[in-house]
N, C-alpha and C positions, 0 to 999 in steps of 0.2 A: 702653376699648375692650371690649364686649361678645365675646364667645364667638361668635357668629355672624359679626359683623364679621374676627374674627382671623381666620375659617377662609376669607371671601370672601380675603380679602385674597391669604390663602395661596394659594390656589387659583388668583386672578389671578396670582399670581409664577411660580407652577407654569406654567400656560399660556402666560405670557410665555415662562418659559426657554424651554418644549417649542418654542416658535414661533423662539425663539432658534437654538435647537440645530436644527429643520428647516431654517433660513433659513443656516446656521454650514454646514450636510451638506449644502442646493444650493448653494452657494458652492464648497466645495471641492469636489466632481462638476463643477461651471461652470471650475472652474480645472485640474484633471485633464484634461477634454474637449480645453480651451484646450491645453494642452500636447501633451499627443499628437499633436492636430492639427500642430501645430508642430515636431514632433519629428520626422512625416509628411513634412509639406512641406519639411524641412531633407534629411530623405533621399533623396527624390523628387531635390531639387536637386544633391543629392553625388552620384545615383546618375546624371543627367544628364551630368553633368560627368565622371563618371568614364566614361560609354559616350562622349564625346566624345574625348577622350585617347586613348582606346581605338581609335575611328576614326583621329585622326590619325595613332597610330602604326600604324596597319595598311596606313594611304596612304603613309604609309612606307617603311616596309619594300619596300611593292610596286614603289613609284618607283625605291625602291633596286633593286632585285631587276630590274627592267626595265632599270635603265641596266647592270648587271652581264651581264643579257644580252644587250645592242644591244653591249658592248664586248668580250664573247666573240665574239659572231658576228663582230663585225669583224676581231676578229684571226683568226678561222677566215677570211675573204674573204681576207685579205693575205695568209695562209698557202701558200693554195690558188694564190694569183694569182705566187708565188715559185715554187712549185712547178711550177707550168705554165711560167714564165720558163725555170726549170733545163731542162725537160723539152724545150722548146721550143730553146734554147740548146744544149745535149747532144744531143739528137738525130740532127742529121744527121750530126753525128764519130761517132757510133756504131752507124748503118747504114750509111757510107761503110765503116769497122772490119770491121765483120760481112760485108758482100760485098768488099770485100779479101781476107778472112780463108775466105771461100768460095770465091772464085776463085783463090785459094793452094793449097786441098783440088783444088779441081778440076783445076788445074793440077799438081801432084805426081802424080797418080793418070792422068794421060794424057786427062782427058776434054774437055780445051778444043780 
């Protein structure tokens, strides 16, 4: 093999690798790309999921939170409706009491 021959030769091997090593560095940028991408659409998908959870427990809570106050107010209704009972119940013994207890004064003091 001639001097000129050895040095095409070289030359072609050179160009080959450099084509090697371009084709080696789009590949792994083509697989770096691929990934991220993916790493993207994995978090997109966690991030989905985790604002859904998020929603559920907030329907939650609220469900909860309503039924604790539909069961406050009711026992404030039963409270009030007891209350009214007594009041309603008590009553008349104790303005019967009260005008007794006035025409007692009124009666001791000469004015009847």
């Amino acid at each position: 093999m001639k001097l000129p021959e050895v040095l095409g030769v070289l030359l072609k091997a050179e160009d080959e690798a450099l084509e090697m090593k371009n084709a080696a560095e789009q590949e792994a940028r083509e697989i770096i790309r691929k990934t991220h991408e993916k790493f993207v659409q994995e978090q997109e998908v966690r991030l989905v999921a985790a604002r859904e959870e998020a929603r559920i427990q907030v329907e939650s809570a609220r469900q909860a939170a309503e039924m604790d106050a539909l069961h406050i107010a009711e026992l404030a209704r039963k409270g009030r409706e007891k209350m009214q009972a007594l009041f309603e119940e008590k009553t008349p013994d104790l303005i019967a009491r009260l005008a007794e207890e006035v025409a007692a004064r009124y009666a001791t003091q000469g004015r009847l």
